[in-house]
C-alpha positions in Angstrom: 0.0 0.0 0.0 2.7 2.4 0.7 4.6 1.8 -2.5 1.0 2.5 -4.5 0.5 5.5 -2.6 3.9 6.6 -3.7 3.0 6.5 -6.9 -0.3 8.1 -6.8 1.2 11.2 -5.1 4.1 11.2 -7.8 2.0 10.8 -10.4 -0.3 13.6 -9.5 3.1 15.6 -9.3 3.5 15.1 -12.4 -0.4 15.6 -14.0 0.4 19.0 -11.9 3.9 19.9 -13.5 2.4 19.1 -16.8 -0.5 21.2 -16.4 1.5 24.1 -15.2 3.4 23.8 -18.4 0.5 23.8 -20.7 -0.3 27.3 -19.1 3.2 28.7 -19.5 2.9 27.7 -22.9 -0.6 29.3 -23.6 1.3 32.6 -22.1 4.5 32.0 -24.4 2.0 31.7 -27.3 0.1 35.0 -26.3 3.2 36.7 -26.4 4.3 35.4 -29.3 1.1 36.7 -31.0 1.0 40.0 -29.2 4.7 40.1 -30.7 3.7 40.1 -34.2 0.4 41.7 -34.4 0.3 45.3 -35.9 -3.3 46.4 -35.6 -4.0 46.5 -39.2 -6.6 44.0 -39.6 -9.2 42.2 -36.5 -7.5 40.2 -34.2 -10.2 37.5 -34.9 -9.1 37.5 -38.4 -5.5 37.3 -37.4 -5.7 34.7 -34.5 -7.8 32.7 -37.5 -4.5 32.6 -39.9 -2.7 32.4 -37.2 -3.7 29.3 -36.1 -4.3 27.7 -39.5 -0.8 28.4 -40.1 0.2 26.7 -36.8 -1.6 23.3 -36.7 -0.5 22.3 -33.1 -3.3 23.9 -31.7 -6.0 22.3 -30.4 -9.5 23.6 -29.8 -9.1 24.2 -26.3 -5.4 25.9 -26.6 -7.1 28.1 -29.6 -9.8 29.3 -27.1 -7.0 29.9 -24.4 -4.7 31.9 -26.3 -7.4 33.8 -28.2 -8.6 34.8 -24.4 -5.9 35.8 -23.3 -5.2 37.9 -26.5 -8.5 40.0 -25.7 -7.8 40.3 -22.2 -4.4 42.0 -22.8 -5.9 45.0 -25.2 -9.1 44.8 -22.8 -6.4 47.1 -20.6 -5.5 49.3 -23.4 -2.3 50.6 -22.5 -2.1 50.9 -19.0 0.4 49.3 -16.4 2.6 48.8 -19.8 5.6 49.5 -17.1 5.5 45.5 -16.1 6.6 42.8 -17.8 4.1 41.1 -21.0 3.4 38.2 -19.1 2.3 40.2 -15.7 -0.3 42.4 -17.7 -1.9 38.8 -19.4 -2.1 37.8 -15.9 -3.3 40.9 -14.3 -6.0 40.8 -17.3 -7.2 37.9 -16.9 -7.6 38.5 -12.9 -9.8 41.6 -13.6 -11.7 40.2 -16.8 -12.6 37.0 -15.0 -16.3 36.3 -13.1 -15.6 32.8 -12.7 -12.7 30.3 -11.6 -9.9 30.3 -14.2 -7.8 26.7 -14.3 -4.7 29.2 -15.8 -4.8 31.5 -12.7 -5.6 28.2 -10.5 -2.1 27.2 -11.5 0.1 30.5 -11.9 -1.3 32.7 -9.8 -4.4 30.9 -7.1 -3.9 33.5 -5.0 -6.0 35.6 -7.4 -8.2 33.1 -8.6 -9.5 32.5 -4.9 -11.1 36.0 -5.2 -12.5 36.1 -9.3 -16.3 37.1 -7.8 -14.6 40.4 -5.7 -16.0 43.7 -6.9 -13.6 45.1 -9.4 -11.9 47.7 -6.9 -11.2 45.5 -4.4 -9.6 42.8 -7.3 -6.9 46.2 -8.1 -6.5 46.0 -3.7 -5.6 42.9 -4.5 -3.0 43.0 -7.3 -1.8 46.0 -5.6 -1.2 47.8 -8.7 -0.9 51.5 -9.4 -3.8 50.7 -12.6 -6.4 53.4 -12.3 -9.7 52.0 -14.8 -9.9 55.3 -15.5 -7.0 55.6 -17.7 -8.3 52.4 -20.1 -10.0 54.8 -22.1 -7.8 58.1 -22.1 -9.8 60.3 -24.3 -12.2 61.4 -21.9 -12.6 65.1 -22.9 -13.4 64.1 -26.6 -16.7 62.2 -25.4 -20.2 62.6 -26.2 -22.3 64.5 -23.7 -23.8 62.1 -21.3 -21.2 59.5 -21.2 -19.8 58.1 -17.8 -16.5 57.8 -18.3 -15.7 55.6 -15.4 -18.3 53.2 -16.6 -17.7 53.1 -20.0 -13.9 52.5 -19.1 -15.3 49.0 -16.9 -17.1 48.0 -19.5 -14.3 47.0 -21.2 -13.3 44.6 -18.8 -16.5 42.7 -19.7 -17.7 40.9 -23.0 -20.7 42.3 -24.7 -23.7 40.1 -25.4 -25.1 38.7 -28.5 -28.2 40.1 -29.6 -30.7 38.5 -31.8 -33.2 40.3 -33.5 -36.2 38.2 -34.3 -38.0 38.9 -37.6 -41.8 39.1 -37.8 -43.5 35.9 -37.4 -40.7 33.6 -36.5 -40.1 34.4 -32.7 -41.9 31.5 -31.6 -39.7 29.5 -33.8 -36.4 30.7 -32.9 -37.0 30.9 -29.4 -37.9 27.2 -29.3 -35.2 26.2 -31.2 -32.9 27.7 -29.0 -34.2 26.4 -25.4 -34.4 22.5 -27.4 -30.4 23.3 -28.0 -30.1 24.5 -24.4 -28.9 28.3 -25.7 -29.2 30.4 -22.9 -31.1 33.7 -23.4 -32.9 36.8 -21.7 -35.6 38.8 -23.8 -35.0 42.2 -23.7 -38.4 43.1 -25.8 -40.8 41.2 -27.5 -38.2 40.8 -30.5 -34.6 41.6 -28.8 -32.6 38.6 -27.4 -29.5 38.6 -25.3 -27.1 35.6 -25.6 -23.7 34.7 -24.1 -21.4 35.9 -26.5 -20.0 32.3 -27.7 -23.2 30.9 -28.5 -23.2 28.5 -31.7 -26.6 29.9 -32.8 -26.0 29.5 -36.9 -25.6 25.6 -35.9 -29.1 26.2 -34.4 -31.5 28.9 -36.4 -31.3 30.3 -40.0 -29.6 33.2 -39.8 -31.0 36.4 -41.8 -34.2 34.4 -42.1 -35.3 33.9 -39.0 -33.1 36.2 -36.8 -30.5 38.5 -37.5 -27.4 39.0 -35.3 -27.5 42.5 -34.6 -27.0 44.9 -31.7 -29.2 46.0 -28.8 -28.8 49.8 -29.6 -28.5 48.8 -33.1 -32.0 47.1 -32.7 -33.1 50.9 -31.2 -32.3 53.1 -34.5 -35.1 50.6 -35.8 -37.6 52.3 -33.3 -37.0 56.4 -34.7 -36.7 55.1 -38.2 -40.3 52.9 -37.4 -41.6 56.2 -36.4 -40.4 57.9 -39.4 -41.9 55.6 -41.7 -45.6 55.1 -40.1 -45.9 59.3 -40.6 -45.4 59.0 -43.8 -48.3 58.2 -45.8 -47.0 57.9 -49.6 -44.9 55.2 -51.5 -41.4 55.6 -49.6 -38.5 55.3 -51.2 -35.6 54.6 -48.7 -31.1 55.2 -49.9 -29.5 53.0 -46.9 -26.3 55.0 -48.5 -23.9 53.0 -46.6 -25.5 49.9 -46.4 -22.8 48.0 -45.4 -24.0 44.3 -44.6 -27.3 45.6 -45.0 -28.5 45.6 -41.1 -30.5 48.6 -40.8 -32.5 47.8 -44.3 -33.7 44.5 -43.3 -34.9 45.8 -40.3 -36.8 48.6 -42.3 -37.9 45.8 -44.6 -39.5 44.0 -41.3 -41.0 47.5 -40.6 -42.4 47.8 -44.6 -41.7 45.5 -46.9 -43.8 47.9 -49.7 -40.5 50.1 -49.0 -39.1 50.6 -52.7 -35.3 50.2 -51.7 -31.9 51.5 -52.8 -28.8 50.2 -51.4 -24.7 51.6 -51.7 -21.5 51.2 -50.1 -18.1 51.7 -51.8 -17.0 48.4 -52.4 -18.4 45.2 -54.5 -17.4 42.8 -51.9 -19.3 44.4 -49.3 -22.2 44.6 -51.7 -22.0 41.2 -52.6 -22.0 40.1 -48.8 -25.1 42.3 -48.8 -26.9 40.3 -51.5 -26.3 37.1 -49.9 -28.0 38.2 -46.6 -31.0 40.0 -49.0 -31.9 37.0 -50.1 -31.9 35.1 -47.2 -33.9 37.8 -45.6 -36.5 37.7 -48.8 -35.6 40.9 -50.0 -36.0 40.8 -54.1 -36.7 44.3 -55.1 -33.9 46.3 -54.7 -31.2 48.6 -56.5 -27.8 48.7 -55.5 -24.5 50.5 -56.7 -20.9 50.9 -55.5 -20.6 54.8 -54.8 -17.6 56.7 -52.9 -19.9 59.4 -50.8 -16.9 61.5 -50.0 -16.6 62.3 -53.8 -19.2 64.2 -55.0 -18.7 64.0 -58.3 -19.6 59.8 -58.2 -23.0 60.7 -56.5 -26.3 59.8 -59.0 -29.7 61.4 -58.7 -31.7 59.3 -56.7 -34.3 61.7 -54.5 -35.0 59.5 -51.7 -37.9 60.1 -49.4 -35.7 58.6 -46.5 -31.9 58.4 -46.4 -30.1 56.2 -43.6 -26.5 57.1 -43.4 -24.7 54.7 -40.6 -21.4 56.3 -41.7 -18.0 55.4 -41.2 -16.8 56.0 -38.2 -13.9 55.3 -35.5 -16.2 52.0 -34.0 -15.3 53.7 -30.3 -18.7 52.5 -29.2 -17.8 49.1 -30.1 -14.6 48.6 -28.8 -15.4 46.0 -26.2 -16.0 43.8 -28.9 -13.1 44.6 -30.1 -10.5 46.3 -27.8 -7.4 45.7 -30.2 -9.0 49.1 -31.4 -8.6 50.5 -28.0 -4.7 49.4 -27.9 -4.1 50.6 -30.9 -6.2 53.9 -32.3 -4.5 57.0 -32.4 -6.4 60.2 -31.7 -5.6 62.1 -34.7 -8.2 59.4 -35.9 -11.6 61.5 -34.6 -10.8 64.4 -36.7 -9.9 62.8 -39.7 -13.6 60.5 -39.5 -15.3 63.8 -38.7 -13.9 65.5 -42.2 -15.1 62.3 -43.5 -18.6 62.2 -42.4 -19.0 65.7 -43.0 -18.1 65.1 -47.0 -20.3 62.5 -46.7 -23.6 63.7 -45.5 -23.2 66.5 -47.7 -22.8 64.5 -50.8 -26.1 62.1 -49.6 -28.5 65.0 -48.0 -28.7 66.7 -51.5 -31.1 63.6 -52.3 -33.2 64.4 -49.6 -37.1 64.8 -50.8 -39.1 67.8 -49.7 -40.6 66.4 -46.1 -38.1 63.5 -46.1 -36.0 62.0 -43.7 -32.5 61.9 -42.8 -31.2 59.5 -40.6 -27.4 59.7 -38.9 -25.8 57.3 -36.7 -22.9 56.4 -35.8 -21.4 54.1 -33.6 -19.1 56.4 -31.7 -18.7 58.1 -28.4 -16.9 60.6 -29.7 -18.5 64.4 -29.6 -16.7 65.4 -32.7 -18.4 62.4 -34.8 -21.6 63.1 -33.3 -22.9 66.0 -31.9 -20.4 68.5 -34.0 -21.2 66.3 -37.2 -24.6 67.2 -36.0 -25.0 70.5 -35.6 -22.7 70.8 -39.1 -25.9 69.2 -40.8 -28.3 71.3 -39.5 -26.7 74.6 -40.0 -25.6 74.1 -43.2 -28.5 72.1 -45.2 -31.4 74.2 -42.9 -32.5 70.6 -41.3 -34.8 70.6 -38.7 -33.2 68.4 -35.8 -36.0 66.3 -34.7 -34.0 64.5 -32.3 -30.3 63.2 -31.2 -29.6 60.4 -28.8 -26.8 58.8 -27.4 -27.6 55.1 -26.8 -25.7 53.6 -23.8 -24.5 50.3 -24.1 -21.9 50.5 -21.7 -24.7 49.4 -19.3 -25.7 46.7 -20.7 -23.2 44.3 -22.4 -24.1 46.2 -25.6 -22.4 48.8 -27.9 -22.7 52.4 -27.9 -24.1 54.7 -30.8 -25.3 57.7 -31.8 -28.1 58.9 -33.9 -30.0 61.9 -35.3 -33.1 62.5 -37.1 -33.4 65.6 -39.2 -36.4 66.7 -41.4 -36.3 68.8 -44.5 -39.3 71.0 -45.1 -41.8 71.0 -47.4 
């Protein structure tokens, strides 16, 4: 009996060691990656190539690496006076809610206290990080944003949102509970799901729900409103359409809506066209146009124009908080010249009575409210409302959006 428990004991010495390497690794890999990557494409896109070009992988060390690559931006560029490996820790600690088998082996100390409110975690790690400083720009932000929240938020990942099309609720929802999907229901047809749910195993996508943002999922509401007071055939320019979001959702609003769709490349057009039809959309025009040159604009007189232009994405950075690490702030002003050209190029298509619709999914003042106030004092709009919509609060991006009339 001894001898056996001799072995059990060394053997669990050795499961143990071995673990313990497996995480060193996972951190050796994450600095590897963070080595290498530049910014200049998503890191979901790179981590992809990356890992196809490094079969050793499995699916679990893909999913660990990949996790800790997000943590690490998820702190912007704070405590960047400590070594690589201490900020993927310290990351992890402050982005986790639940027991973490890495920290269980490198650092169990923290992992002892993951459900500790997230000042007492920086008690913890005794570190000089202030949450404040994730997101440094605080003086360019949009009137009404908490700053201190919107900086936690990025320690937390956003929710999927579904938005369920007319008449298939029923069907998605049930779908989803037989394939035991968690969800909340935010409305009557606004999901929330964990972020890693395999829902295009599960529903049709496009046809029966369509993966798009809580806030997103709002603009919906003020263009609804738009559309029921007018009484005529509407014609509606979704001017940059990109994959086409915010004109299915008009669709499900009208489908008598004659539509016109641009964006200012084929291949995003063609991604477009893909989701059309599997959203049931048939009558439609669409054209590749670069708004910013006004010379490439066509005549077109559109009783409502949606322009979700392009912007820095600042609202959406906890889905993506490479952004965060890497943006540069000579960025805002250059999107703000660019929206500005934009606008100006679309709004001249604006009917008599007709609507123009702005959004953005920025924080930033000088994309929103400046781009704003440019429209209306210089095309004689009347603003009939402007809204930031918090995500921040909810696991959900942040935008911006406008509605201006032009007079009969």
């Amino acid at each position: 009996m001894p001898e056996l428990k001799f072995v059990y004991i060394f053997s669990g010495y050795n499961q143990n060691k071995s673990a313990v390497s497996r995480y060193h690794s996972y951190i050796n890999s994450t600095k590897e990656i963070l080595s290498i990557y530049k910014g200049d494409e998503p890191l979901s896109s790179f981590l992809k190539k990356y890992f196809s070009a490094n079969k050793k992988y499995g699916s679990k060390d893909r999913k660990q690496v990949s996790n800790l690559c997000y943590c690490f931006f998820r702190l912007g560029k704070v405590i960047m006076n400590t070594s690589t490996e201490e900020k993927i820790l310290t990351a992890l600690f402050l982005c986790s809610d639940r027991s973490n088998e890495i920290l269980a082996a490198l650092k169990p100390e923290w992992n002892e206290k993951y459900e500790l409110p997230l000042n007492e975690k920086l008690f913890i790690i005794n570190s000089s990080l202030s949450i404040s400083e994730i997101f440094p720009w605080k003086e360019e932000l949009s009137e009404g944003i908490d700053h201190e929240s919107f900086c936690r938020s990025f320690l937390i990942q956003p929710d999927l949102f579904l938005r369920l099309r007319p008449g298939k609720g029923n069907i998605v929802i049930q779908k989803l509970k037989q394939a035991g999907i968690d969800f909340k229901m935010i409305t009557d047809t606004c999901l929330a799901l964990p972020n890693a749910s395999k829902i295009d195993e599960v529903i049709k996508l496009d046809e029966e729900a369509v993966i798009q943002d809580q806030n997103s999922q709002r603009t919906g509401e003020l263009i609804k409103s738009e559309i029921v007071n007018l009484k005529s055939e509407i014609s509606l320019w979704d001017c940059c359409a990109g994959s086409g979001g915010k004109s299915i959702m008009a669709f499900d609003i009208d489908p008598k809506i004659k539509f016109t769709v641009s964006d200012t490349r084929e291949s995003i057009l063609a991604n477009l066209k893909k989701r059309f039809a599997r959203a049931g959309i048939k009558n439609y025009e669409s054209f590749v146009v670069d708004l910013a040159n006004k010379s490439a604009i066509r005549n077109l007189q559109s009783k409502i124009i949606i322009a979700d232009v392009p912007c820095s994405g600042s609202g959406t950075w906890s889905r993506t908080p490479e952004h965060l690490y890497f943006f540069q702030e000579r960025k805002i002003e250059e999107y703000s010249k660019l929206q500005k050209r934009i606008v100006s190029n679309a709004i001249v298509q604006l009917q008599p009575g007709g609507t123009f619709v702005y959004i953005t999914c920025s924080i930033f003042k000088k994309e929103n409210e400046e781009v704003s106030m440019f429209i209306k004092q210089n095309f004689h709009l009347q603003l009939k409302q402007m809204e930031i919509l918090k995500g921040y609060d909810k696991k959900a991006d942040s935008m911006f959006v406008a509605v201006f009339e032009k007079p009969l």
